[in-house]
Every structure is written in structure tokens, then in C-alpha cells.
N, C-alpha and C positions, 0 to 999 in steps of 0.2 A: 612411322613408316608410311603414311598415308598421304603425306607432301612428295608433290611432285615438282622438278625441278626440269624445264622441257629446257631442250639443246637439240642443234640441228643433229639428226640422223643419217650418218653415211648412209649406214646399210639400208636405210631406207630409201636413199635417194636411187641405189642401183637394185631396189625390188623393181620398182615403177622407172626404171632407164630414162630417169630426170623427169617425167612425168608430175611427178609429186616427188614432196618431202616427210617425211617419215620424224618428227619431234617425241621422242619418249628419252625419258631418262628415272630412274628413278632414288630419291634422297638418299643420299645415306652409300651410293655407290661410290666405286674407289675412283673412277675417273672424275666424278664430279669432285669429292673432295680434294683432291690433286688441284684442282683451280685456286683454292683456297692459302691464304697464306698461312703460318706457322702452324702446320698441321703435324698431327704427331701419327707414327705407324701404330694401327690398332694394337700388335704382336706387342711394340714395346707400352702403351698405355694400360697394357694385361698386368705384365710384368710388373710393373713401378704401381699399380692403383689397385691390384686385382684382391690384396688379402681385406684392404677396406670397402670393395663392393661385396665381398664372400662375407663377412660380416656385416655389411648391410642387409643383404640380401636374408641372413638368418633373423636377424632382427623382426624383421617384416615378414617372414613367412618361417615361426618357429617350428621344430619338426615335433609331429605327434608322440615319435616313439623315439629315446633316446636312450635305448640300450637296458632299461629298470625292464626286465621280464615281469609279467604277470603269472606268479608259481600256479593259480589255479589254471590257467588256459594251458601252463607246461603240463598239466599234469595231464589233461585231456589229451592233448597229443602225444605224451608219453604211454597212453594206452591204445593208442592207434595200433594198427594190425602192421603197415606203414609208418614209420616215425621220419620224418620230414628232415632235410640235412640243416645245419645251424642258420646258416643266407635264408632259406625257408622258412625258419623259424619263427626269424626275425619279421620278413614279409607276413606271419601269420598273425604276431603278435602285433605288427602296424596297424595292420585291414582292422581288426579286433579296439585297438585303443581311438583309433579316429571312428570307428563306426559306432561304437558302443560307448566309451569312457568321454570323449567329445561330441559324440550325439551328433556327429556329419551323414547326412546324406547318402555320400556315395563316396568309393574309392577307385583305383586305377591301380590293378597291378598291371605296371607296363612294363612286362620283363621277354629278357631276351627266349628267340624261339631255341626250346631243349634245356630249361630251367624248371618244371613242373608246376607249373600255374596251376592244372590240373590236379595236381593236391595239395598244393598252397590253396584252391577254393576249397576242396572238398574239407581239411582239416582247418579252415576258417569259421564253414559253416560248421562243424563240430564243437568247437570252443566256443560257438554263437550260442549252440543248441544248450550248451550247459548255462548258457546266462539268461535264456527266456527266450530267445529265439528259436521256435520249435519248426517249425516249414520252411526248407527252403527250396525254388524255382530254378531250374536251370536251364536255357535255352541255349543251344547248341545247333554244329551243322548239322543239318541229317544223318551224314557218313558216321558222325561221333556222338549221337545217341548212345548209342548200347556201347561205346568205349567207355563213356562216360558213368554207364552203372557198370561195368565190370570195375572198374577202378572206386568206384563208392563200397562196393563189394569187397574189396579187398583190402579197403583201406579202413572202414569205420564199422568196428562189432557190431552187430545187430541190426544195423539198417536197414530201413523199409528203402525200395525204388520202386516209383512208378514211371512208369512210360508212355509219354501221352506223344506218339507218334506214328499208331496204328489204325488200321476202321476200327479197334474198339473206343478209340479216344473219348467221345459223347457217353460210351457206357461207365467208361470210367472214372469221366467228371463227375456223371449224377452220382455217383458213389462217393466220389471226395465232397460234394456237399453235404449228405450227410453226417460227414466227419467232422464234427465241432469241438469236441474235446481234446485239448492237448495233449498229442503223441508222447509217449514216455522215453521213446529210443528217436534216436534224429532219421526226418522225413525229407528226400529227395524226391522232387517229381522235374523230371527232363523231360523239356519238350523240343521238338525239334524244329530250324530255325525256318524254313518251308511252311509248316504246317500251319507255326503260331502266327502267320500274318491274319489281319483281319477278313472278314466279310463272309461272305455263303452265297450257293447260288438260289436266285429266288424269281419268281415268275407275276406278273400282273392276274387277279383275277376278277371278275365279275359276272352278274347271270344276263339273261334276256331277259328283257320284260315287255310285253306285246298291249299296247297303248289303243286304245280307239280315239281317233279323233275327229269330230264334227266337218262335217264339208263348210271348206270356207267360204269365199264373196266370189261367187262364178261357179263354182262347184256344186254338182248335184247329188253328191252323195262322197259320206266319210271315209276312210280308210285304218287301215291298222297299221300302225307303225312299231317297228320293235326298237329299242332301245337298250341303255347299258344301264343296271341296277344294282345297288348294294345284294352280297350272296347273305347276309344277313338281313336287315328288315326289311329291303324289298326298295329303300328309297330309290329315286330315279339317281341317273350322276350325272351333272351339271358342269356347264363349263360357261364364262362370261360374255355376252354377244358385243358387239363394238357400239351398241345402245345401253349398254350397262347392265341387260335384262340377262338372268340364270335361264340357258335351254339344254336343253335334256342332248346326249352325245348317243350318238351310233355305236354300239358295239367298238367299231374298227376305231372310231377314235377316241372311242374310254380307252383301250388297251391299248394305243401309241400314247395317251399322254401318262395314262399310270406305268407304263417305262421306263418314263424318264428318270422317278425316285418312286420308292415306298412311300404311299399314301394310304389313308383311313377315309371311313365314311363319314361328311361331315353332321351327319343325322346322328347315326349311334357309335362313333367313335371303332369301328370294326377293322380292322387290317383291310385294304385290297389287294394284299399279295399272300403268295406263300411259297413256303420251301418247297425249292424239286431237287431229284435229284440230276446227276450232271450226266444224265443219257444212257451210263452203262448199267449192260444186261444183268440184272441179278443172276448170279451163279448158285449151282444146288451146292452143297456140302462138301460132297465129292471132289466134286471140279476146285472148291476152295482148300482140300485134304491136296489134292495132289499136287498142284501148283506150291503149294508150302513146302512140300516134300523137295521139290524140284530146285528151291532155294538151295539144298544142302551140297555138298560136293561129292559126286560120284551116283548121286542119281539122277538119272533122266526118267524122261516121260514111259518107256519102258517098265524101268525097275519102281517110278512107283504106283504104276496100273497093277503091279501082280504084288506091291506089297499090301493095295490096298483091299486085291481081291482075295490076298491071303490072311489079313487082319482084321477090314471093313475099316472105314470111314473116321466112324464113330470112335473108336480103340483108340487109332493113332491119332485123329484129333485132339481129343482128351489127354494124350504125352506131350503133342504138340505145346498146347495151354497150357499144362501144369506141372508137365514132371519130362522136362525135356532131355535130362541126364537118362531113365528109365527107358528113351526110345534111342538113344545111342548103343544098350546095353540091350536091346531085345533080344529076343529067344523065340525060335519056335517051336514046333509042339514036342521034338525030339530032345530039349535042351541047349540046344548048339547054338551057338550067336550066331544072328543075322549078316551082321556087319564082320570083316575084318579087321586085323589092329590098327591096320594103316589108314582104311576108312575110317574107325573111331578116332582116330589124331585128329583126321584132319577134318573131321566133323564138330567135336569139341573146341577147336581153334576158330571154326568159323562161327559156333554157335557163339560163341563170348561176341561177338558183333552187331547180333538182330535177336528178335523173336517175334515168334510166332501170335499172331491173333486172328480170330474170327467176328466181323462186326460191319457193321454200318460205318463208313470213312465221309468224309465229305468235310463232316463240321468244322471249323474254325476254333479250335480249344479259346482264342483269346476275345473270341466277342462271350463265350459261356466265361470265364474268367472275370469280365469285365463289368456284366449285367448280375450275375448269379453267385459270385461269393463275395463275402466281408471285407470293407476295405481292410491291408492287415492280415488275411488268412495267410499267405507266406511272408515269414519275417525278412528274408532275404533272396532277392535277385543276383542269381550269378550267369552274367554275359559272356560267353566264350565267343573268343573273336570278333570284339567287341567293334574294331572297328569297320566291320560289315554293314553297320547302323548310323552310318555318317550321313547319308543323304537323304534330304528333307522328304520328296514326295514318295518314298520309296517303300511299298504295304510293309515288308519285314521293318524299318525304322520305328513307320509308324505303331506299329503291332507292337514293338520293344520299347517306346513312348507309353502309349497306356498299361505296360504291363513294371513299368518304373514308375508308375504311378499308385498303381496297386499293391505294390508290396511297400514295407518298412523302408528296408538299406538295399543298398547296390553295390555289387561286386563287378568289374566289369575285367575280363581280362584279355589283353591283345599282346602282338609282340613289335607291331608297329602302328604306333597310335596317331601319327603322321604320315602322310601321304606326297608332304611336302608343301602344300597351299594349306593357307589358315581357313579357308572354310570348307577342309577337312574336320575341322575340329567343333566348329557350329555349332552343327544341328546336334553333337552328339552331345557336347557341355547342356545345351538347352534340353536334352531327355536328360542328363542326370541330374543334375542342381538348377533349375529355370528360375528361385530364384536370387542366385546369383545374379543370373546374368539378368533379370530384371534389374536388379539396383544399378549394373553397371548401363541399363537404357536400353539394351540390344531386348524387345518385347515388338509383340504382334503389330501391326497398324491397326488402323479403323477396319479396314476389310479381312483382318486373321491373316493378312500374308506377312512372312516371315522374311522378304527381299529384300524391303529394306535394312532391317537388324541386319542380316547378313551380311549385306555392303558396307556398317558401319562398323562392322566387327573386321571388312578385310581392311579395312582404312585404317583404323583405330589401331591394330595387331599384325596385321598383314603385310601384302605388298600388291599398290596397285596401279599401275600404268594407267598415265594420262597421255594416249596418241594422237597426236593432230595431224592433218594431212590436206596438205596444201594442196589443189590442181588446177594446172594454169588455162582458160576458158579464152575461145578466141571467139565465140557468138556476138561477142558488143560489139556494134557497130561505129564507136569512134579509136576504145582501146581495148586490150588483153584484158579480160576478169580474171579474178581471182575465189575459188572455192575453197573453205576451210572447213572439213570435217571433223569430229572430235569422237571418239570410243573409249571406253574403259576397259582394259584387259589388266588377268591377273597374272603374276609370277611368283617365284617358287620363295616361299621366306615367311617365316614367323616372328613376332618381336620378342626380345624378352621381357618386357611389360606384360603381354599377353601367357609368355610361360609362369612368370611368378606369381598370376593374376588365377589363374586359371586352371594350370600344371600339378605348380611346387604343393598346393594347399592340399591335393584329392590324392595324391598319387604317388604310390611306392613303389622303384626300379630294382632291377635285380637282371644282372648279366652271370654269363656262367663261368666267367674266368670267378666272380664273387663268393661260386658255391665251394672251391678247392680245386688247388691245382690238383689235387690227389686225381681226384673223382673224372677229370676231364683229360682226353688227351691234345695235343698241340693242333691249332688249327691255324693253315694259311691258304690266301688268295692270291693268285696271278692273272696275271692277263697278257695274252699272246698276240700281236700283230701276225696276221698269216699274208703272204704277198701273194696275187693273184698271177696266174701264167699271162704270156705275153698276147694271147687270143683274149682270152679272158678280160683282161683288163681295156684292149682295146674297143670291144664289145661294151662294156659296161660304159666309156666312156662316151661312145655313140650314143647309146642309150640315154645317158644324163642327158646331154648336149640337146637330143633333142625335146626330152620332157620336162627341161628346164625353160627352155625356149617357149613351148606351149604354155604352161605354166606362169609365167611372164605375162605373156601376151594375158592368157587367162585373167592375174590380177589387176593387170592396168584396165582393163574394163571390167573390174567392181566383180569379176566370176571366183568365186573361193571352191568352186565344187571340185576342180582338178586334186586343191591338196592332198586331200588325203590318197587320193589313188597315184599320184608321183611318188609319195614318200611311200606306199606302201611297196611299189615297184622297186623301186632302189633299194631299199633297205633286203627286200627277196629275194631279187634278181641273183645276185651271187653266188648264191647259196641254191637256184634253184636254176643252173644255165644247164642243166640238163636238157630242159624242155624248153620250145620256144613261147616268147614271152609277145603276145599280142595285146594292146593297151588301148583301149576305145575311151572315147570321154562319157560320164558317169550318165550323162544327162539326153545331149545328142547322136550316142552313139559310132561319133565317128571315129574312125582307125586316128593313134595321134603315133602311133611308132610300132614296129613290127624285128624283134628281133630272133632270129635264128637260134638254136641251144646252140652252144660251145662243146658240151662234153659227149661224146656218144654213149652208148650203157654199159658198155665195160668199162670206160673214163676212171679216173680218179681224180676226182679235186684237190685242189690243192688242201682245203679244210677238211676234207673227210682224211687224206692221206695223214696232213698231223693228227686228225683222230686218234688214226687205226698205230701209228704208234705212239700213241699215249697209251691206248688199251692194252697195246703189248706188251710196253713198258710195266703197266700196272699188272696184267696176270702174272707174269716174271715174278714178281713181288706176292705173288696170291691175296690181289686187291681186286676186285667187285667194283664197276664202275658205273655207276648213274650219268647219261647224257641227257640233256636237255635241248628238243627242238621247239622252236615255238611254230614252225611250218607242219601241222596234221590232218590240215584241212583241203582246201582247194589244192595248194602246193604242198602237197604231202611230200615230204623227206622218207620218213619215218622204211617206208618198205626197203628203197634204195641204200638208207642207210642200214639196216639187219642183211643187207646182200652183201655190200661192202668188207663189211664187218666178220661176217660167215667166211668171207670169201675166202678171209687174213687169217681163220681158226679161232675164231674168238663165237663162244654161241652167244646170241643175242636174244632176248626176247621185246617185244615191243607193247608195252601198256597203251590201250587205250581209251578213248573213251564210253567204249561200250561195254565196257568191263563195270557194273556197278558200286558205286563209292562207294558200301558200305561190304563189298565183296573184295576192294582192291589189297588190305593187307592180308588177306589169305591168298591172293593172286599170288600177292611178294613173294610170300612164305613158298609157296608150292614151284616157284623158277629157281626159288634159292636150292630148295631140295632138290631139283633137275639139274644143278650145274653150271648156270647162267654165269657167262662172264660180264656183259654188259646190258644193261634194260635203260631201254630209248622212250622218252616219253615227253609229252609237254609239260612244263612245269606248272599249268593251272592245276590236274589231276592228281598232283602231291602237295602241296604247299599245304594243304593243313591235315593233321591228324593221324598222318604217317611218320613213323621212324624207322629211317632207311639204315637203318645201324650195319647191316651188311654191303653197304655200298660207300666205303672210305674217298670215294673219288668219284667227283660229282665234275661236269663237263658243260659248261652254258655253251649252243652254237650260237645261239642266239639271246636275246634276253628279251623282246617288248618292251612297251611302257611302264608298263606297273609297277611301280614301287615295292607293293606289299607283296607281289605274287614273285618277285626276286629275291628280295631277303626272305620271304619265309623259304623259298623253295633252297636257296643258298644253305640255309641251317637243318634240313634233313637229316643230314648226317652225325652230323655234331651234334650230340645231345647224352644228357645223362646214360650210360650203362656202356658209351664208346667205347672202345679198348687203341684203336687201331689209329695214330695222325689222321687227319682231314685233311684233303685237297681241294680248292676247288678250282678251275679252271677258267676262266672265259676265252673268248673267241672272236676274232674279228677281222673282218678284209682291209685290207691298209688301205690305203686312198678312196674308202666309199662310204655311203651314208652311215652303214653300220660303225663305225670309229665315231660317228658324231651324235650317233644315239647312244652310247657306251656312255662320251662324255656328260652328256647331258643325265644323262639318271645316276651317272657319279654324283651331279650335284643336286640330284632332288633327294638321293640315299643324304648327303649330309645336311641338307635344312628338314629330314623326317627324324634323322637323328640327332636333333638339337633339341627334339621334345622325348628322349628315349635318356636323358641322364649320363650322354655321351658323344664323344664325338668321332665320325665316320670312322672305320678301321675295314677298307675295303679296297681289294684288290684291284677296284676301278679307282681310285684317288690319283691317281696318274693320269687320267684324262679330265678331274677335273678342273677344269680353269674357267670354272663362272660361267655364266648365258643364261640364255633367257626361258622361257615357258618350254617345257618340250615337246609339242609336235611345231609353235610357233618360230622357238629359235634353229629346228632343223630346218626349216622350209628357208629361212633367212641365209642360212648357211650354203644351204642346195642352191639358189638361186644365184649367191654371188660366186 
């Protein structure tokens, strides 16, 4: 897929209104083969060759686990507290025979979101722990920490959790060094995926040191000069003169150039820097007592000033750290609980979420990780959301890089391992297996950068656009020049060379139709065209008209800064004619278009109106509706739409972002017990580690770019313990940019799901009919 086959490009020739020519095409595409003589339709060459490539293909990538259980590892999840459904099983018994019985590296559950990867790892590393693998690491998002040991908890007798997520985190390293002897019951330590990145904050140091030196040739007398000097033995600190001679540095510029990195002294090898901490005021006791207190629900700064002046400090911190059930169930001095029943619920529901610590925060748990235990001290790394860790320069990647290096095996679990571009998939094969991907070539260059490998891996696996672009020059003085540019850009496609190479060999899939129909109820997608009013659409088309126009103008002299604020306009504009939309260029500021709102604030839009009866439709039903906007920021919806909404009789609540992630499923919980018929939120602030199991009918107005943060936010609902069909919804204005971003992430969902062991089954597959990169191929579309 790394041959390029260039053909003259319309759409290119009407970006640049004949200006230039626009040459991409790339191999392997259906119009180029169409030139071709006796070409066969891929559908029927499936058909008539497909059972002799599926038996190739097995040949060459034989499966680890084929159905022979291993009774001792049944036996260990047979004692789980949780015992895992058969499809889980199976995935437990794969991970266990490739990482253990074939001595691989790393594996890949890539199963779908609402399958239990969550205790498919947990009862992996269980049946690990019984084979010599005694520690295992799990790095997770922050929000799902403490989900992640409640569910260890419930799932594996005896287990130890640690939590390396807190200011205690440093005290509780130096205690896990200590710990050398092989644990007897299986040991989880979750860190959270924020904290484990690398590094510390650290400061330059060094002393004065006050020099005499002789009066030079003119001078009548010497001076004293201060200077910058080792805080250990005193030596001066040098820097090289453009004579090649070592002179002694000023203060001010020993510390701009010890700055730039951590340096030593080159006399006695001493550190010139040291740890500080990051400015905040140490707090007493108290103030860390109450502020903890204050986490809980139903107390504020009120109630916990008098519970502390009625306890002290010291009491409640001490329940706080060690016996957190005990400060639910307090008493005071009459016998009578503290707390009510209602308070106790809904304090135990939140407590399974966090806990409590008092300590020194700051450290980096993976640079102590790194430097200070045994290569080997955790047998297994399990990566939750795994593909968070895809991108090269990125501290969390990197921090999940040296920490796959550190341990045995790698468990890595996601539910979208694709993104749709193969160098998606890079950097993260190169942290599990590197090497692999050394014998296949993709390794460092001479300077440790990794660009090249990665451009040989999107060539090699990929897909990538070779653009030339002609412009005709009228400066020569006898005839017309000719200018030819050339750029590489990427688009959406993986080969299967690259999946059987790379995929098939690590990685066990698992969808939830796999786990029993029993277990799952029916779930389907649709997708709604909404037609705009006749204001409305008129407006919108002025609006094009005229920031396609600038836009234009913008590309054909070489300016790409418009893009994204045209498409970001169109795509909101719709959904946001409330208000008017004023549009300045990004860079000079100037007005490029000015358009008036359409709807006044009592309005109804035409997409809020299908909302509100959908919603209606659905409470009729006594169905719970999840909407998703992705406008909560500059162009907030979110209040208009809970007005709307209320207006119809439907109560709303609106999730936002200032609601803390690791507070948001007790948030759930506490609207569900109010009543809530519909909760409006953007779909970044769910997509992982909520199950919205009370909301059967999920509502996209919008959907974004992102791939991952669609499917995952899409599968909320659906997931093990559902009772109730799954709906989901989408939304879209007919004739506007949004119908062509729909299309487009139709087709990057199915080149992400060509590495997920299946292919697309999504309520947008009706708009996909092929194109190009997506913000590239909308602006090509917008244009013409």
C-alpha cells in the first residue's frame, strides 16, 4: 500500500480554481483499478478464493489457544469470588497460553467496549499468580483507579491492592522495596495513568564563591570577584572561552546554563541540582482532615469544621487511612450515628471510588520504578486503555515504554486498537514487542529518532499519499513557468500484511454478541437526516458561500490557517444559530463573515424539536436517555438544551466537566435516584469507565473526530448486566458539513475495525462511501 499511482485530480484542480493541479491517487483504489483490464470485483474474488486465504492465513499465523483448556488455570478461576462467563474464559486461557506456555512478550485483548476486559485482566493475572508470576502493575485512567481495586476486591480472595495514586505514593514505594520476598496471595499495585508519566520538578543549584584577583596591565589595584561554585567542594564552575581556555561563570550564568539539563560537578562528580517542591503551601493536618472530609457527599466545609471540632483531627484521620467502613458507622458520645441511612449509601457508593491518604505528592512513581526496583519485580503489566499510549513523544507513552520494559509480560487492553491510520498502531507495537519490529527494519536511526521507522511502517502497512501540485508562473521573461511541489500526506487504511504481521500473532478479540445471546439484550443504530427551516438553511448557505470563498482565496496563496476555523464553523453553525456567529481570520484578525442567529430563545430547532420527541417517545416507554453534545465550551448547547427539554416535561440534568472523573458515577447514581429523564453531556466525560446501564437510549447531536471517543461513548449502554434493547441515535442536518463528517468517521470506524476481528456494524455505514483523510477530505468537499 505504499505505491503510489498519481492521476490528474479534479477535486484538486477546483481547490486552486485552475490554479494548480491537485495529482494523488493511491494503489489499490477502486477507480484506479477500474482502468485496468480483466479485473475481478474484490466481493466476488472473496467469495471463489476466500476459504484458501483463511487457510493460508492460519497456516502462517497458527492460533495459540485452540479450545484444549488448561484444568489448573480452570481451577483458579473456578475459585474466583467472580467466575468469568465461557467467551472470557477462553480470552483468559489465550492471554495465559501465549504469555506463559509460548513465552510471548505481550498480548492484546482487543475486545469490544461492555465485554469485561476488567476481569478477563484481573483473573489472567490470577491464573499467572498461580504459575510464578507473583506482582502484577496496572496502570489505568485516574477516574478508574479505585474501580479498578474494588473490582480486584471482589473478584480475587485475599488480595493485596496498592494504590500508587496518592501524596502517599513515594512512602509507599519505599515500602514496596523493601518487599523482596514472594507474596503468597496475588499482588496488584494500580497506578494511575497521570501520575505514572515520567520526570520531577527540579531546580539548578550552586554557592558563591568570592575570588581575589590581582590588578591586571593598567590596574592599580585588585578586586574581588564572586563567582558560581560546586555546593560540595568548593570547585569554581567553568564554562569554555572561544580561545578554548575553562573561565570561571557568574552566578547568573552558572544557573541559565545548569537549566538547560541536570549536570554534576566535573571535579567531584556531585549533583548541581535538586528536588523542589511545585510552590504549594504546606497545609497542617487539619486543613488536610477537612478537605478529605469534604470529598465525601453530603458534607461540606460546614459539617466537617464541627465534625472535626467534635472528634479532632487526629480520630478521624486515622479512619480516614485505615478503617474507612468505621468512619461511615460513627457514633457519638450518646451512641446514636452520626450519619443517616441515606448518607451512609451514598457515602459507601462513593467510597468504592477513592481513598484517602496523607503524604508528600509530587513524585513520579515511574522514574522510582525505574532506577530503584529489580528488573522483574512485577511479573505482569496490565495497560488499561491501552490505546491512550500510541503516540511517540507523548510522557504517559513514554512512561508506559519504560515501565514494559520493567516488568516480565504485557497485558494490554483497549476496545479500539485502531484509530484508523496505521501509525496509530507504531509506537505502541514498538513499546510492546520492539523486537519484532526490529527484525522487520522499523529501528531508531543514527540520532534515536523514530520518523523514519514510522514513515517506513506507514509505506510498508499503511496508506500514503504522494500530492504534486503544479502552479503555473508568469515571472520568465520569454515564457509561462512551471512549479511542481510534492508533500506526503496520510489516509485512513491498514494492510493486511501489516494485521497478520503484527495483529493476528499478540492478540485475542472478543465481541459481546460472543459472550451469549442470553447475557446481552438486542442492540441497534440509526441515523436521522433532520432538514433545516427555510431561514435556517438560507443562512447557513450564505454563510458557506462566503467562507468557502475566503478559504479559496486563503489556499491558493499557500495560507492553510483558515481550515480549521471554516470547518470548525460549519460543522457548529447549525446546531448553534441561536447565537450570532461572528468569524475573524485566526491570524490577522480580520471579520471574514458576520452572521445573525436565526432562532430567538424561545425557538425550537428543528434538531432540538426531534430531540424532545424522541425523549418523549422514550419516557412513554420508561426509557432514561443519554444525549450527547459535543458543543460545551465556547458554544455551549448544553444549558439551552436542559431549557428545551424541561420545557417539554422531561427533567434534565446536565454532566459536566467540573464534576470530578472519579466523582462522575456517583453523580449518575444520585440523578438516577432524583428522577432524571434525560442527562446531556459531551461524550469525552463518559467514554471510559462508566456504565450507563440506566440510560437504554443514547442520542449523538453531534459526534467529532474521534474515532475512539465515538465507539467507546456509542457502547455505554450496552454492556454486561443490560436488561433493557439499546438504542442509539445519531443526528444530522441534511445539506451541511455535518452529513459529511458523519460520512467520513463512517469510514475511519471501518478501516479501525479491520484491526478489531470484525467488520463495521454501525448505524453510520449508510454514509459511508469512501474519501479521504478526515478533516482533509471535508475541507475538499466544503470547497467544491
Amino acid at each position: 500500500m505504499s505505491e503510489v499511482l498519481a492521476v490528474q485530480g479534479d477535486d484538486s484542480a477546483e481547490i486552486e480554481e485552475g490554479s494548480s493541479l491537485d495529482l494523488s491517487a493511491v494503489a489499490g483504489s477502486t477507480d484506479a483499478t477500474q482502468t485496468v483490464g480483466n479485473v475481478i470485483e474484490l466481493v466476488d474474488f472473496i467469495n471463489e478464493f476466500g476459504d484458501g486465504l483463511l487457510e493460508s492465513v492460519r497456516s502462517l499465523n497458527p492460533p495459540k489457544y485452540v479450545g484444549i483448556e488448561n484444568q489448573g488455570r480452570n481451577q483458579v478461576m473456578d475459585g474466583l469470588k467472580r467466575r468469568p462467563f465461557a467467551a472470557q474464559r477462553d480470552m483468559v486461557q489465550t492471554a495465559c497460553s501465549a504469555l506463559v506456555d509460548h513465552n510471548d512478550p505481550a498480548v492484546i485483548f482487543n475486545a469490544e467496549m461492555g465485554t469485561g476486559k476488567t476481569i478477563m485482566a484481573i483473573a489472567t493475572a490470577a491464573a499467572m499468580h498461580a504459575e510464578g508470576y507473583k506482582r502484577c502493575l496496572v496502570i489505568a485512567p485516574p477516574h478508574l483507579v479505585y474501580k479498578w481495586r474494588r473490582e480486584i476486591k471482589e473478584t480475587v480472595p485475599d488480595a493485596r491492592v496498592w494504590i500508587l495514586n496518592g501524596p502517599d505514593t513515594l512512602r509507599k514505594l519505599l515500602q514496596i522495596r523493601q518487599m523482596r520476598e514472594a507474596p503468597k496471595v496475588p499482588e496488584f499495585f494500580v497506578l494511575g495513568r497521570v501520575r505514572m508519566r515520567m520526570g520531577f520538578h527540579w531546580m539548578p543549584v550552586c554557592n558563591q564563591r568570592r575570588v581575589w584577583e590581582p590588578p591586571g596591565i593598567g590596574e592599580e589595584s585588585g578586586r574581588v570577584a564572586v563567582y558560581a561554585s560546586c555546593p560540595d567542594c568548593g570547585d569554581l564552575l567553568t564554562s569554555p572561552s572561544d580561545e578554548g581556555t575553562d573561565l570561571p561563570m557568574s552566578v547568573a550564568l552558572a544557573m541559565a546554563r545548569l537549566s538547560e539539563n541536570r549536570s554534576a560537578c566535573e571535579k567531584c562528580g556531585s549533583a548541581l541540582w535538586s528536588l523542589i517542591h511545585r510552590g504549594k503551601v504546606t497545609k497542617t493536618r487539619k486543613e488536610l482532615v477537612s478537605e478529605a472530609l469534604q470529598q465525601l457527599p453530603t458534607i461540606g466545609p460546614k459539617k466537617a469544621d464541627s465534625l472535626i471540632d467534635k472528634f479532632g483531627e487526629d480520630l478521624l484521620g486515622s479512619m480516614l487511612e485505615d478503617n474507612i467502613w468505621e468512619f461511615v458507622n460513627l457514633m457519638d458520645e450518646g451512641g446514636n450515628l452520626v450519619f443517616s441511612d441515606r448518607q451512609a449509601v451514598r457515602m459507601e457508593r462513593s467510597l468504592a471510588s477513592f481513598e484517602f491518604s496523607f503524604g508528600q505528592g509530587g513524585y513520579q512513581p515511574t522514574e522510582f520504578i525505574k532506577r530503584y526496583l529489580p528488573q522483574g519485580y512485577f511479573s505482569l503489566l496490565v495497560v488499561d486503555e491501552g490505546h491512550e499510549y500510541k503516540n511517540e513523544g507523548s510522557a504517559q507513552g513514554q512512561a508506559m515504554g519504560v515501565l514494559a520494559r520493567k516488568c516480565d509480560k504485557i497485558l494490554l487492553l483497549t476496545g479500539t486498537l485502531m484509530g484508523g491510520y496505521a501509525d496509530d498502531l507504531f509506537h505502541l507495537l514498538w513499546r510492546l514487542n520492539p523486537q519484532a519490529m526490529i527484525e522487520d527494519g522499523f529501528k531508531p536511526n543514527a540520532r534515536r529518532s523514530m520518523t523514519s521507522a514510522s514513515m517506513s511502517f506507514m509505506r510498508e502497512h499503511g496508506v500514503l499519499k504522494d500530492i504534486y501540485k503544479e502552479t503555473s508562473r508568469t515571472s520568465h521573461k520569454t515564457s509561462k513557468g512551471k512549479s511542481i511541489t510534492h508533500r506526503v500526506a496520510k489516509a485512513p487504511g491498514f494492510g493486511p500484511k501489516g494485521i497478520m504481521r503484527f495483529v493476528l500473532p499478540c492478540t485475542a478479540f472478543l465481541k459481546l454478541r460472543d459472550i451469549g445471546a442470553n447475557e446481552l439484550p438486542p442492540y441497534e443504530e440509526t441515523f436521522t437526516e433532520v432538514a433545516m427551516t427555510e431561514d435556517q438553511e438560507a443562512a447557513y448557505s450564505r454563510l458557506s458561500g462566503v467562507l468557502t470563498k475566503e478559504l479559496k482565496h486563503a489556499l491558493r496563496h499557500g495560507d492553510s490557517t483558515l481550515l480549521g476555523v471554516v470547518l470548525n464553523v460549519l460543522l457548529a453553525w447549525p446546531d448553534c444559530a441561536f447565537r450570532d456567529e461572528l468569524v475573524k481570520h485566526p491570524r490577522t484578525k480580520q471579520q471574514l463573515a458576520f452572521q445573525p442567529s436565526v432562532f430567538k430563545e424561545v425557538d425550537v430547532s428543528p434538531k432540538e424539536d426531534e430531540l424532545i420527541q424522541m425523549c418523549k417517545a422514550q419516557k412513554a416507554k420508561r426509557r432514561r436517555v443519554l444525549v450527547y453534545t459535543a458543543y460545551t465550551g465556547t458554544r455551549d448547547t448544553t444549558s439551552r438544551l436542559r431549557m428545551r427539554l424541561e420545557s417539554a416535561g422531561l427533567k434534565t440534568a446536565v454532566l459536566r466537566s467540573s464534576v470530578d472523573a472519579a466523582k462522575r458515577e456517583d453523580w449518575v447514581a444520585e440523578q438516577v435516584e432524583r428522577g432524571v429523564d434525560v442527562l446531556v453531556t459531551n461524550p469525552e466525560l463518559v467514554k471510559t469507565g462508566l456504565d450507563m446501564l440506566e440510560f437504554p437510549t443514547i442520542v449523538f447531536l453531534q459526534t467529532g473526530y474521534n474515532v475512539y471517543t465515538l465507539q467507546q461513548a456509542a457502547r455505554r449502554s450496552w454492556r454486561i448486566g443490560q436488561k433493557e434493547p439499546v438504542e442509539v441515535h445519531f443526528l444530522g442536518y441534511a445539506g451541511t458539513a455535518q452529513m459529511q463528517c458523519l460520512s467520513l468517521m463512517a469510514q475511519k470506524i471501518a478501516v479501525s475495525q479491520s484491526t478489531s476481528g470484525d467488520m463495521p456494524d454501525s448505524g453510520l455505514d449508510i454514509l459511508n462511501q469512501s474519501g479521504d483523510s478526515l478533516e482533509v477530505a471535508l475541507a475538499k468537499r466544503l470547497v467544491n
